[in-house]
N, C-alpha and C positions, 0 to 999 in steps of 0.2 A: 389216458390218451386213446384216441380211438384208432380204430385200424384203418386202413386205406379201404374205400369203398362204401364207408357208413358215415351218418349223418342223419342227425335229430328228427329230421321228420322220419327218412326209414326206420328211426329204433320205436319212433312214437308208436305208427302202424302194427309194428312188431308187438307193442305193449298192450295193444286195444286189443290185438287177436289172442294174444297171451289169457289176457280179463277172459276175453267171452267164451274161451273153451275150461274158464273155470283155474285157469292157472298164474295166478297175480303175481305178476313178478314187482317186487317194490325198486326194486333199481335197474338201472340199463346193464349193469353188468351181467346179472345172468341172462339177459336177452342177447347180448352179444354174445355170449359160451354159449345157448342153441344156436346160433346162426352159425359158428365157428365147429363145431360140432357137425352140423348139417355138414356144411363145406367141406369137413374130415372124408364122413361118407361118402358123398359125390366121387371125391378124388381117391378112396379106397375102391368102391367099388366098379363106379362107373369107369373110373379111368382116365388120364390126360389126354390120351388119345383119340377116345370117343368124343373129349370132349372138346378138342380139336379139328374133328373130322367128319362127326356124327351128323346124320343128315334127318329130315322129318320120313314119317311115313308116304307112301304114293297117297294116300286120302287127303292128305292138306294142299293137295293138285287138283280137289275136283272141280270138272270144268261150268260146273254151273250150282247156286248156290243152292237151288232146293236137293241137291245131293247131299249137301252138308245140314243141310234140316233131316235125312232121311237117318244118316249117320249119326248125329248125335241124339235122334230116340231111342232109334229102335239097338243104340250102344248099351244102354242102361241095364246094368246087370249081369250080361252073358258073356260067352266068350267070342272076342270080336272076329279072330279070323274064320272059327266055324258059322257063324251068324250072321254078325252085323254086314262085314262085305261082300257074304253073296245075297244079301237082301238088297244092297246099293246095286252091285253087279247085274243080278235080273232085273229090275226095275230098268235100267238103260238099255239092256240086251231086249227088253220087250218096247220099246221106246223108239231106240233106235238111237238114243243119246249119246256121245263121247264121255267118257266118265271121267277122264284126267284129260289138262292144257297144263304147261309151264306157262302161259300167256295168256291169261283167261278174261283180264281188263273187267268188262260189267257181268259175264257171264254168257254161257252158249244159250241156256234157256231162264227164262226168268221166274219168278214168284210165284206173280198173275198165270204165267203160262200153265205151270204148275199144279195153281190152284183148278182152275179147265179142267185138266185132267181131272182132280178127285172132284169135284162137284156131281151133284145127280146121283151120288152113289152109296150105299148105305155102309154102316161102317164093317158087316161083316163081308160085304165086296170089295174093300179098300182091303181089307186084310187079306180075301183071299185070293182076289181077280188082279188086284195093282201089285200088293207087296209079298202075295204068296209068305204072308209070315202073322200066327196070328197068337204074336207074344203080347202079354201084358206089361203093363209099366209097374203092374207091381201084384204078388199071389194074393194082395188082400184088398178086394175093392179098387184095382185097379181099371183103366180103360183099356182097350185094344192101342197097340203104338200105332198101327194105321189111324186111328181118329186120332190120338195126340200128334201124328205129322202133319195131319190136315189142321187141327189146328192153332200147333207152332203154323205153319205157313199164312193160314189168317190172322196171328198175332203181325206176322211180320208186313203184313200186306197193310193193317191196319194204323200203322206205326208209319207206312210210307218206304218202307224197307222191300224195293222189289229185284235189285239186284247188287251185285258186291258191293261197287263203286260208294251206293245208299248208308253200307257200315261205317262209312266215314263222318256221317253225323251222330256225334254222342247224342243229342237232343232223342234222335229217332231209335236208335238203340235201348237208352232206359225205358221207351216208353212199349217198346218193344219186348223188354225183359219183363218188365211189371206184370202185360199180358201172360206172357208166357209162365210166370210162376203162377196163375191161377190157373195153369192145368194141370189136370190131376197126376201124379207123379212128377211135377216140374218144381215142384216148391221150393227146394233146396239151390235152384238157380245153377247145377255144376252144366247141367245141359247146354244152357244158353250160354255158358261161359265156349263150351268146349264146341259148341257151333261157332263162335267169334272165332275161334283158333283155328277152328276148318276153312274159317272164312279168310283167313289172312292174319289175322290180329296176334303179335308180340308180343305182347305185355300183360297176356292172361294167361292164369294156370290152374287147370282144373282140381279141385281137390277131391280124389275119386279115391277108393277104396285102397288102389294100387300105392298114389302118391303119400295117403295117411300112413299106411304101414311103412314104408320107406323110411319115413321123417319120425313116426313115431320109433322104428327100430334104431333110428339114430340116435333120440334123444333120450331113449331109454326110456320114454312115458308116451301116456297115449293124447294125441293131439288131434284136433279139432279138424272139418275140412276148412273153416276159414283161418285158421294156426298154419296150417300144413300149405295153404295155397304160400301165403304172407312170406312163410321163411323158407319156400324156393321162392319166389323173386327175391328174397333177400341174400340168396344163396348164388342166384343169378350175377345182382350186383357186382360181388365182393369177386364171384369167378371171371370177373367179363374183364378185371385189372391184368391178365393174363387171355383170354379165349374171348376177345372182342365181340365176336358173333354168338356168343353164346346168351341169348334173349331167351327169358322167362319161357316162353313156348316151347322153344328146342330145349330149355332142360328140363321142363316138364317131359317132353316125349321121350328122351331119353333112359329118366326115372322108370317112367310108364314099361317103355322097351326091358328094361333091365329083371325089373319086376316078374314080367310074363314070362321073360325067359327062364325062369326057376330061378331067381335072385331072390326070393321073397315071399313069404306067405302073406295075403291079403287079410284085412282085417275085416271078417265074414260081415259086422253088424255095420258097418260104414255106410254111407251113400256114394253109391256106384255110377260116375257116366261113364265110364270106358272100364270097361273090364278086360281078362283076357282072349 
């Protein structure tokens, strides 16, 4: 008999991400005991109350989308609150931009606008004139994240994606995402996941370094970021028969949260979008 909250196509899901991180499960049973497992944790560590109460960071407030492009690059790797937010932070302090609405509807400033801005500019001026940050997307043959935000922002321009409202079409989103894993450092797709999340979007969860340790320290082995995405929304599910509001996003940030707080060692060799 199955638990309250599950159902064949989520265990299917569960089973494919299972296969691809190499971990075949032959019955749904032990697919269910990680998920229930998972769910242990959650409610161990994180708590009822958090998960009750708990709210997003001020980042998934920003008031216009190419914030949320600025954030989920130049997040890749580092630690977010020494780094990644005052890279947001200066960029609109030199701008002149609002950086958080609770109301933000299509956005304060758009794509196109955006793009304006870095055009004409070379990319060690985008690194050091716009974003005053001149981290790599990665120590080995990586690009500058100033030229990976300029060209996340022309993926998304290209795609027809030039403000919030715009996420609302799946068509322009994939095509959107496709672009965007063919840039250098973007391959593994958690970026663009964790831009949708900045952007608004429920039902995505990133699988970053933080979330795999988490889920792997749960299940006692190590899991995949598409394993580790699968079974928090799966985790989300089964918690939401109890904490209604509790969407895939918010327990993703949660996890995230918990993690950084010294809940957790990260697991160094993983792929990173938000780090601490």
């Amino acid at each position: 008999m199955q638990a309250p909250g599950w159902d064949s196509s989520l265990l299917r899901q569960i089973a494919i991400a299972s296969n691809e991180s190499g971990k075949v499960q032959s019955t749904m049973e032990p697919i269910q005991t990680a998920v229930e497992s998972l769910v242990s944790a959650i409610l161990r560590f994180i708590g009822s109350d958090k998960l009750a109460n708990g709210e997003l960071g001020v980042e998934y407030t920003y008031a216009s989308l190419p914030l949320c492009v600025i954030d989920a690059v130049f997040s890749i790797g580092v630690r977010y609150e020494g780094t990644t937010r005052p890279t947001v932070l200066r960029f609109c302090a030199s701008r002149g931009w609002e950086p958080y609405s609770e109301l933000r509807r299509e956005g304060y400033h758009s794509i196109a606008e955006f793009i304006g801005i870095l055009n004409g500019l070379s990319d060690q001026a985008l690194a050091e004139q716009v974003f005053n940050n001149r981290q790599r997307t990665s120590s080995r043959n990586g690009i500058l994240k100033a030229k990976a935000v300029k060209l996340f922002a022309d993926a998304l321009l290209r795609a027809g994606i030039n403000n919030f409202t715009d996420l609302e079409d799946e068509e322009k989103c994939a095509v959107a995402e496709r672009i965007v894993q063919g840039i250098a450092g973007q391959k593994s797709g958690i970026s663009f996941k964790y831009f949708r999340m900045l952007a608004g979007d429920d039902d995505h969860v990133k699988g970053d370094r933080q979330i795999i340790s988490f889920v792997s320290n749960a299940l006692g082995r190590q899991v995949s970021s598409q394993e580790a995405e699968t079974l928090v929304k799966a985790a989300s599910r089964v918690l939401r028969i109890r904490h209604q509001r509790l969407v895939p996003r918010l327990l993703d940030y949660l996890i995230w949260d918990y993690m950084r707080s010294g809940g957790g060692h990260p697991v160094v060799s993983s792929p990173c979008a938000k780090s601490t």
